[in-house]
N, C-alpha and C positions, 0 to 999 in steps of 0.2 A: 546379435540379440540386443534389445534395444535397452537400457535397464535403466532410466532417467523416467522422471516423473512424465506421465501422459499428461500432453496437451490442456487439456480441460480439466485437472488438477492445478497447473500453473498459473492457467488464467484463471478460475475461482480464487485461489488463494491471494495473490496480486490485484484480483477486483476491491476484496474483504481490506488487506492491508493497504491499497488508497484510500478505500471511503473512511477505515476510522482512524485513519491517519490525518485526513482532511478533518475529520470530524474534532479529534483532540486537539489539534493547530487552533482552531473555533474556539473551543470550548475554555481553553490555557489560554489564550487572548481576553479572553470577557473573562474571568476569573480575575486574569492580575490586573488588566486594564482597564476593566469597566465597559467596554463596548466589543460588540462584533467583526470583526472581522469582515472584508469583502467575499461574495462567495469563489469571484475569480482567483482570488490568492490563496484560498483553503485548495481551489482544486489543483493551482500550479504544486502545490504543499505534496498535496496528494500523488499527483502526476510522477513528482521526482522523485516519492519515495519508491515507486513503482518499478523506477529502471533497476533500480541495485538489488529491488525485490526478486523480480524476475531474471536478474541475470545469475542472482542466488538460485532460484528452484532449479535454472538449467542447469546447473553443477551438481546438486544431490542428489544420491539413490535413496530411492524409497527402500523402506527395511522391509526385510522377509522374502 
C-alpha cells in the first residue's frame, strides 16, 4: 500500500513554495535595500528551496 503523498500533491505544493519563496527573497531585498533583485537569483532562491522541499513531502503521510 502505498501511503505517501501522490505525485501531483508534491509537485503542486513544491511549485507554490518555490515561487513565494522566490518571490519573498525579491520582495526582503528591495525592502531593506532599496532595489530589486535579479530575476535569475530569485529563481536559483526558489529552485533550492525546492530540493529539501520535496524531499520533505516524500517522507510524510498524509493524515486520515
Amino acid at each position: 500500500m502505498n501511503d505517501r503523498l501522490p505525485f501531483w500533491q508534491r509537485l503542486l505544493i513544491t511549485l507554490l513554495v518555490m515561487l513565494l519563496s522566490s518571490y519573498l527573497a525579491g520582495l526582503i531585498c528591495q525592502l531593506i535595500f532599496g532595489f530589486a533583485i535579479p530575476s535569475y537569483i530569485a529563481g536559483a532562491i526558489g529552485g533550492l528551496t525546492s530540493l529539501p522541499t520535496w524531499d520533505f513531502l516524500k517522507r510524510i503521510r498524509p493524515s486520515g
